[in-house]
C-alpha positions in Angstrom: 0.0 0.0 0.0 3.0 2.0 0.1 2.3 4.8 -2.6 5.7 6.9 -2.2 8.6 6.0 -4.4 12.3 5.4 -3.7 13.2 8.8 -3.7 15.0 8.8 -0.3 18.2 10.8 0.2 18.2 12.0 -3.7 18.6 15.5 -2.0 21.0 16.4 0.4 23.5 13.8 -0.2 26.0 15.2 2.2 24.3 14.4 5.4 21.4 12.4 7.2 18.0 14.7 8.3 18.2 12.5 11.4 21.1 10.4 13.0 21.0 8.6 15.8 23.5 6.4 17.3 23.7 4.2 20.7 20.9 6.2 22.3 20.3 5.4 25.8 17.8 6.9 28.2 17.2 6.1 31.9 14.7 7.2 34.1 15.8 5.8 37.9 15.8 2.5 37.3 13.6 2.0 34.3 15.0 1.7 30.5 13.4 4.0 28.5 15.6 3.4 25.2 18.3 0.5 25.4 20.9 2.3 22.9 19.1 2.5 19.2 21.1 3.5 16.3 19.0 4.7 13.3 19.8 7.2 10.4 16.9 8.9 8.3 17.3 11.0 5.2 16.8 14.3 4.1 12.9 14.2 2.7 11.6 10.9 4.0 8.9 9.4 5.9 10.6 7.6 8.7 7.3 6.0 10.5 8.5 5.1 14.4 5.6 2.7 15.5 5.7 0.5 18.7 3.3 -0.4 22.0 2.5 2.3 24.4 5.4 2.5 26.3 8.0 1.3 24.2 9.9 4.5 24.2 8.3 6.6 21.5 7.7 9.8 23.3 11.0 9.4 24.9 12.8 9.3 21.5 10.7 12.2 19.9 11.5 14.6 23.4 15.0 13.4 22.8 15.5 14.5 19.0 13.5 17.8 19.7 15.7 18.6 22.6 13.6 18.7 25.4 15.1 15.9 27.0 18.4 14.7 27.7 20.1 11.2 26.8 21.8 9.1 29.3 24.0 8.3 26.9 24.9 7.9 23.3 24.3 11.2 20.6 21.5 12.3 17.9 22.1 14.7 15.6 18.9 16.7 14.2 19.2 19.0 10.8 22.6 18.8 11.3 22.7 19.7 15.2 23.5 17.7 18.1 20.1 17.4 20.5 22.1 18.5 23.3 25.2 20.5 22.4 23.3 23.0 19.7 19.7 22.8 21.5 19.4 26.7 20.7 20.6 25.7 16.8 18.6 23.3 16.5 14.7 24.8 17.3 14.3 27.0 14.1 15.1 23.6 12.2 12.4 21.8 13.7 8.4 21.7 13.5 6.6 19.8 16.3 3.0 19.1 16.1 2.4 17.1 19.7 -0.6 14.4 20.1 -2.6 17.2 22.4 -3.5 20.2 20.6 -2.6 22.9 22.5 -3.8 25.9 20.4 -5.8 29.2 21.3 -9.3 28.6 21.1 -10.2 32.1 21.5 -8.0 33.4 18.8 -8.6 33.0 15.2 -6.6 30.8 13.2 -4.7 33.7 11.4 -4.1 35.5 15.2 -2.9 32.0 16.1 0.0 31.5 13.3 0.6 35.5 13.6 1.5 34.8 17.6 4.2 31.8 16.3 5.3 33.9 13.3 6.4 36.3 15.9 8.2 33.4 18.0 9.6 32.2 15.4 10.7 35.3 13.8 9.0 34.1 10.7 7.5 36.7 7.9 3.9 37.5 8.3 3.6 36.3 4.7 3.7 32.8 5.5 0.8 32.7 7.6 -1.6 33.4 4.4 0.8 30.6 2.6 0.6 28.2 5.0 -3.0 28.6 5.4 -3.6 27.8 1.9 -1.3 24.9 2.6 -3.6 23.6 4.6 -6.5 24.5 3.2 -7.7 27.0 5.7 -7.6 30.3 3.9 -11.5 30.5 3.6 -11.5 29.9 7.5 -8.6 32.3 8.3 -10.3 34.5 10.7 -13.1 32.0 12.3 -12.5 31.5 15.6 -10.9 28.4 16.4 -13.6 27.2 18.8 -15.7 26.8 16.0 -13.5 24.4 14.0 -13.8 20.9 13.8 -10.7 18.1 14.9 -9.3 18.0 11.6 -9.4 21.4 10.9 -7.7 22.1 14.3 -5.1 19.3 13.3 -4.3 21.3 10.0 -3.8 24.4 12.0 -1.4 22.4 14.2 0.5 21.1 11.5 0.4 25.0 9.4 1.8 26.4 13.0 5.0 23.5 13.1 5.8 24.7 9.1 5.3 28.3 10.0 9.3 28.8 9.7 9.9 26.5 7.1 11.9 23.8 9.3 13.7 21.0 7.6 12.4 18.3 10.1 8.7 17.9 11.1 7.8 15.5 14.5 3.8 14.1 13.8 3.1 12.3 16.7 -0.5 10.6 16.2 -1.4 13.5 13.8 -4.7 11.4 12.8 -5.8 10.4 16.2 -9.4 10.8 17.0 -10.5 12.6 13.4 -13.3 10.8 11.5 -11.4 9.0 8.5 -12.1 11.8 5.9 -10.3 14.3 8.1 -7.6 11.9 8.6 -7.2 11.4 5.1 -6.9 15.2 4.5 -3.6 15.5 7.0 -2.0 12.2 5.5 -2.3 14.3 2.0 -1.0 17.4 3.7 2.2 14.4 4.9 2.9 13.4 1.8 3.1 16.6 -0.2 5.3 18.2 2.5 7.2 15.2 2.6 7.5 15.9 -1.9 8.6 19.1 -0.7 11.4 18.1 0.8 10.4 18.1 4.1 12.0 15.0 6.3 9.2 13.7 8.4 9.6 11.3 11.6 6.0 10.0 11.8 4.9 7.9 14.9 0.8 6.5 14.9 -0.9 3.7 16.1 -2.7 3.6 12.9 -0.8 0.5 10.7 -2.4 1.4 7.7 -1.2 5.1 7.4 2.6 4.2 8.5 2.4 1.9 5.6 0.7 4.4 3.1 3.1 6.9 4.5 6.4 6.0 5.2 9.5 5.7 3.0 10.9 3.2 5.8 9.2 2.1 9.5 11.1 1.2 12.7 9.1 -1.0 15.3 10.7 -0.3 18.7 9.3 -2.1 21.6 10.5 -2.3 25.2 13.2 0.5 24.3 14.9 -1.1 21.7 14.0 -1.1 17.7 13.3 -4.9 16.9 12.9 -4.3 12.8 13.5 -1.4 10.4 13.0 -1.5 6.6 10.8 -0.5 4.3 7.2 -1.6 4.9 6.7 -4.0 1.6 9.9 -5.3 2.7 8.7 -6.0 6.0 5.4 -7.5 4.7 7.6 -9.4 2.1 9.1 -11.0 5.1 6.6 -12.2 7.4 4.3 -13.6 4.9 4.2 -12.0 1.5 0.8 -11.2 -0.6 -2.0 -11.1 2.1 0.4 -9.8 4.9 -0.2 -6.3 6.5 1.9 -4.1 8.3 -0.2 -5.0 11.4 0.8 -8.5 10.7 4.5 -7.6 10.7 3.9 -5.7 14.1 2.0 -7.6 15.8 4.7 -10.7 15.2 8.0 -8.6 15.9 6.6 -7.4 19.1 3.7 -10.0 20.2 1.6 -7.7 21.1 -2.2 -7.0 19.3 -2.4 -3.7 18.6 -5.2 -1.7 20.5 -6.0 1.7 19.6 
């Protein structure tokens, strides 16, 4: 189901979007991540799928620098997570699983409040909503706008400054499938723009429609990585689905 094609890397050739090598992150006693090493290129969909708790979150607050590693190094857009933290932001959209936008403000008042943050021209708030299709609902309040549309704005806010790196974590979770169907297009054509995206969602279908490549972490360590008809290929062939793949790798069902 895969519907991107091999055109990972043909960009920047000098250097990965993404590298991440031996990371290792402890919290007391608990293992959060047990040292993964993973590269991703400039302008792919990387989709980072796994059980609750495997260390998802963990990873994502790592790469964005908001957390610290215990040990081991990531780079980000050519920045180390913890030594060029202040580098590293402008380079970087984040659009988090809770939606943490102004509801009083319009959606224009909300992207001209990050354009100022992020020092980004007011003209890209009029490009970005078109982007997202949200010109026509510019300056509607954004209590009046449905999940999706409030997922779009999200996603315009986290491209506001043009980063080279967008973090989706569950970006389709909880909209009605037509909705979700309108961010995954919104993925993929940033994603033809250039735009590397590290993708994590519950939702097996969409990694596979999605991603150039998948990793399946579980219990803090990544247990497969490939591309997803290669996984398929692997654990059964023709009928097989990406759910099938997880489900096996990590012997867990998947409960959404």
């Amino acid at each position: 189901m895969s519907g991107r094609g091999p055109k990972v890397g043909e960009r920047h050739h000098h250097m990965h979007a993404i590298e991440v090598h031996d990371l290792t992150r402890r919290f007391r006693r608990a293992v959060a991540l047990s040292g993964i090493t993973f590269t991703v290129a400039p302008g792919e969909v990387f989709g980072f799928l796994g059980p609750n708790g495997a260390g998802k979150t963990t990873t994502i607050r790592i790469l964005t620098g908001q957390l610290r590693p215990t040990s081991g190094r990531a780079s980000v857009a050519g920045c180390d997570v913890v030594r060029d933290r202040d580098q590293l932001m402008p380079r970087i959209g984040v659009v988090f699983e809770r939606q943490n936008l102004y509801a009083r403000l319009t959606a224009r008042d909300n992207l001209a409040f990050a354009a100022r943050l992020y020092d980004a021209p007011p003209s890209r708030i009029d490009e970005v909503l078109e982007r997202v299709g949200l010109q026509a609902r510019a300056d509607d309040r954004i209590a009046m706008f449905s999940n999706g549309m409030r997922q779009r704005l999200m996603i315009a806010r986290a491209v506001l400054h043009d980063p080279s790196v967008l973090f989706l974590d569950e970006p389709t979770r909880g909209l009605d499938p037509v909705m979700a169907r309108g961010v995954r297009r919104l993925v993929s054509s940033l994603a033809e723009d250039g735009v590397t995206v590290f993708l994590t969602t519950h939702y097996m279908e969409e990694a596979d429609a999605l991603s150039d490549r998948v990793a399946i972490l579980d219990r803090g360590a990544i247990v497969t990585l490939d591309r997803p008809e290669h996984l398929r290929a692997a654990h059964g062939g023709h009928d097989t689905t990406l759910e099938d793949v997880f489900v096996a790798v990590t012997g867990k069902e998947l409960y959404t």
